[in-house]
C-alpha distance (Angstrom), angle and dihedral (degrees) to the residues before:
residue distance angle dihedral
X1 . . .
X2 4.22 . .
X3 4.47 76.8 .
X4 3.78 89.8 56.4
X5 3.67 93.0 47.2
X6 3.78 98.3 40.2
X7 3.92 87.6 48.6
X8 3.60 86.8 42.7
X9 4.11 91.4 51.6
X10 3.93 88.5 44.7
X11 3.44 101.6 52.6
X12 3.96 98.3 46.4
X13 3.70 88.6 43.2
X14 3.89 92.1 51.2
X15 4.28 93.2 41.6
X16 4.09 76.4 53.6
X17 3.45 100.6 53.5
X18 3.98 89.0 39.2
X19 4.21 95.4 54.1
X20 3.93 93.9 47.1
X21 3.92 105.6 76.9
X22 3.99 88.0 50.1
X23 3.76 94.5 44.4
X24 4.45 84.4 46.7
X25 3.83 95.3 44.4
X26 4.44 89.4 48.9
X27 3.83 81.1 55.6
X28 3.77 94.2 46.5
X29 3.67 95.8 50.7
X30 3.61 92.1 53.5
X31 3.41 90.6 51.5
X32 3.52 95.8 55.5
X33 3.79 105.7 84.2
X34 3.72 132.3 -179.8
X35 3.89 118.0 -111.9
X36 3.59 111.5 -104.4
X37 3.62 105.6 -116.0
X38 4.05 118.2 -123.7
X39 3.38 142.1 -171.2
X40 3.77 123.8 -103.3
X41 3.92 120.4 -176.4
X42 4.01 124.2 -161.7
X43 4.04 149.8 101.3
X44 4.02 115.7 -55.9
X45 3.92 98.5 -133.4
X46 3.54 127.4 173.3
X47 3.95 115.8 -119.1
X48 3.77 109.0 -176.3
X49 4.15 112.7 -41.6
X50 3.94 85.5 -20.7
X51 3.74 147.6 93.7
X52 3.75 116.4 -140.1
X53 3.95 138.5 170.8
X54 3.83 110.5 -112.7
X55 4.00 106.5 -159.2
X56 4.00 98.4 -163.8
X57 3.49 88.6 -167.5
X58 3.97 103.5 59.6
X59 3.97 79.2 23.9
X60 3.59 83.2 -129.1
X61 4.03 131.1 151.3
X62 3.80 120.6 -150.4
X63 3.67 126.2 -176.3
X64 3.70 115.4 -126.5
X65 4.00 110.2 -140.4
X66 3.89 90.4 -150.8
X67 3.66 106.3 72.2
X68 3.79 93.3 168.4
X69 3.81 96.0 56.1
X70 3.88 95.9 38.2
X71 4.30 86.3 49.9
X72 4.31 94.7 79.5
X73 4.30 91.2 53.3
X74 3.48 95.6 44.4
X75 4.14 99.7 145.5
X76 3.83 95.3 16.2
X77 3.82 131.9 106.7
X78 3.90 106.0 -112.0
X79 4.08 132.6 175.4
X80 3.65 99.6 -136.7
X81 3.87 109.8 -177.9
X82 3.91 113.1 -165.6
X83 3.94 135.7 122.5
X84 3.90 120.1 -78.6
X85 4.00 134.3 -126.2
X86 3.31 108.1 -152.2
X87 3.47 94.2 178.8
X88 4.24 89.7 66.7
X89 3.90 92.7 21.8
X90 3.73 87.4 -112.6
X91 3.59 146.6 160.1
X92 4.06 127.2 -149.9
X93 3.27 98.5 -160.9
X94 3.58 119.6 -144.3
X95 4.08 104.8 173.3
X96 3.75 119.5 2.3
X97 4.20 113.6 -177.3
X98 3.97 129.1 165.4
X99 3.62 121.2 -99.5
X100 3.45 118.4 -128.5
């Protein structure tokens, strides 16, 4: 009988241990949402050997993580709507157009 109950014991502690990293990593992967993306106005200027977003409102700079696509408005106001990394002050840009 103390067999049958010790089994017993092991095998529903075991089927716990085995069901809790897929239950954890469902919750993880809802937790894990994508930045909304915004839209940031400015001047593409170059600072050193890259192209960056200056806001003159906020006076803030924001490097763009497209060089290629920020390269043909160099100098020109531009609404460039993308998400932000704050951690590296950057912008992934996901449209960039001139403003008029």
């Amino acid at each position: 009988m103390k067999r049958i109950l010790l089994s017993l014991a092991a095998f529903v502690t075991l089927f716990g241990l085995m069901t809790a990293p897929v239950q954890s990593r469902v919750v993880a992967s809802q937790t894990q949402a994508q930045p909304e993306a915004k839209t940031f106005t400015g001047r593409i200027l170059k600072s050193g050997e890259n192209f960056v977003l200056s806001d003159s409102a906020t006076k803030a700079k924001y490097l763009l993580d497209n060089q290629d696509r920020a390269r043909p408005y160099e100098g020109k106001s531009v609404k460039v709507a993308g998400t932000i990394d704050v951690a590296n002050n950057m912008i992934h840009i996901e449209t960039i157009e001139e403003v008029v």
